[in-house]
C-alpha positions in Angstrom: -85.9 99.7 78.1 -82.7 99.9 80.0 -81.0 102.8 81.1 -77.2 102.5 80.3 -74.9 105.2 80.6 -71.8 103.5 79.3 -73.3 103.9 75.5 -71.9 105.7 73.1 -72.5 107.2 69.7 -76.1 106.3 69.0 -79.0 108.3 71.1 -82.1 106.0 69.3 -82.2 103.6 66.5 -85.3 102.1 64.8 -83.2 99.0 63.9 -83.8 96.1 65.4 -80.8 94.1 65.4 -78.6 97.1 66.3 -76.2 96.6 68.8 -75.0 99.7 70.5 -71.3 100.0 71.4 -70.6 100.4 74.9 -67.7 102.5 76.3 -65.9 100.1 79.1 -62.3 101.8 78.8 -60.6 100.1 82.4 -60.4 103.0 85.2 -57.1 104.4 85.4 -54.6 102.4 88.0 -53.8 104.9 91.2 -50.2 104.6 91.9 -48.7 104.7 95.5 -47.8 107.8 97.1 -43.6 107.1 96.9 -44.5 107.4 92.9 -46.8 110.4 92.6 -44.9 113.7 91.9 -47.4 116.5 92.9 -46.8 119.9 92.6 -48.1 122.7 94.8 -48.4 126.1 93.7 -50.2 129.5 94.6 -52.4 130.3 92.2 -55.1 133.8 91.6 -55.7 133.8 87.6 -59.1 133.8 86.8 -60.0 133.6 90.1 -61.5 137.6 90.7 -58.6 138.2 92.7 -58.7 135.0 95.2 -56.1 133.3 95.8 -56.2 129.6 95.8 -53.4 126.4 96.4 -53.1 124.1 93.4 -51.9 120.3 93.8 -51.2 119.2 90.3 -49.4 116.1 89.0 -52.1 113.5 90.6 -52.0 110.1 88.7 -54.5 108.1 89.7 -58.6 107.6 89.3 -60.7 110.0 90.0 -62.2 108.6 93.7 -58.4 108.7 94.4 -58.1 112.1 93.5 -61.3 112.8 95.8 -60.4 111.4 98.6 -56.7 112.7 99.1 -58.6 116.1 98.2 -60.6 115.5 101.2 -58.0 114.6 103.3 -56.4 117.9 102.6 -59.4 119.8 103.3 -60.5 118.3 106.6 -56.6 118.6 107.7 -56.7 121.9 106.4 -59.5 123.3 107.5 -61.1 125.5 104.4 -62.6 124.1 101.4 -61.9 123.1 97.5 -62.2 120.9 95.3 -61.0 117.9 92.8 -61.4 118.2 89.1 -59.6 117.7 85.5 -56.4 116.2 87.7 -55.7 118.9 90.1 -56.8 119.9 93.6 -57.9 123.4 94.8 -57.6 124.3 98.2 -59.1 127.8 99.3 -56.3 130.3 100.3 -52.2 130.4 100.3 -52.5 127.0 102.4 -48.8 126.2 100.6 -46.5 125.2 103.6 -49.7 123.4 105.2 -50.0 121.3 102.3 -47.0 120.6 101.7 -45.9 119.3 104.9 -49.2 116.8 104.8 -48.6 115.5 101.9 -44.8 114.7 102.8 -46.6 113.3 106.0 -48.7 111.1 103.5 -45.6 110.2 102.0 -45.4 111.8 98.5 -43.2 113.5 96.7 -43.7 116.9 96.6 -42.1 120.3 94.9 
């Protein structure tokens, strides 16, 4: 039995002539930086108090979204993350992330 992941619907069936329908939705295009519109913002709700830099606005797949949020960390220096769309960078790393991502060649607000 073969282990597919892209199923959907149907966990076991005692049918033999059941076909299973498979979820192959294309992966989202990524477009180029000059057509992203990110914004960054300072954010501490639900956060115990921290206060943490959000990049919102990302378009793009979701290895896209990881790897500019690496990029941001490493030139950075602190850590965060890449989930649901948005980025979070540790801190109020605002004017640090904003001038990379103009760097990068986005447009940012």
């Amino acid at each position: 039995m073969s282990k597919n992941k892209n199923r959907t619907g149907v966990v076991y069936s005692t049918d033999s002539n059941f076909n299973y329908q498979e979820n192959n939705s294309p992966a989202q295009q990524t477009f180029p930086p000059k057509m992203q519109k990110l914004f960054v913002k300072i954010d501490s709700k639900m956060r115990a108090g921290k206060t943490v830099t959000l990049i919102e606005g990302f378009i793009g797949s979701e290895d896209a979204l990881e790897a500019l949020c690496k990029l941001l960390k490493t030139k950075v220096g602190t850590g965060g993350s890449a989930k649901e769309g948005q980025i979070i960078i540790q801190g109020n790393q605002k004017d640090r992330v904003l001038n990379i991502l103009k760097a990068e060649g986005y447009n940012v607000k």
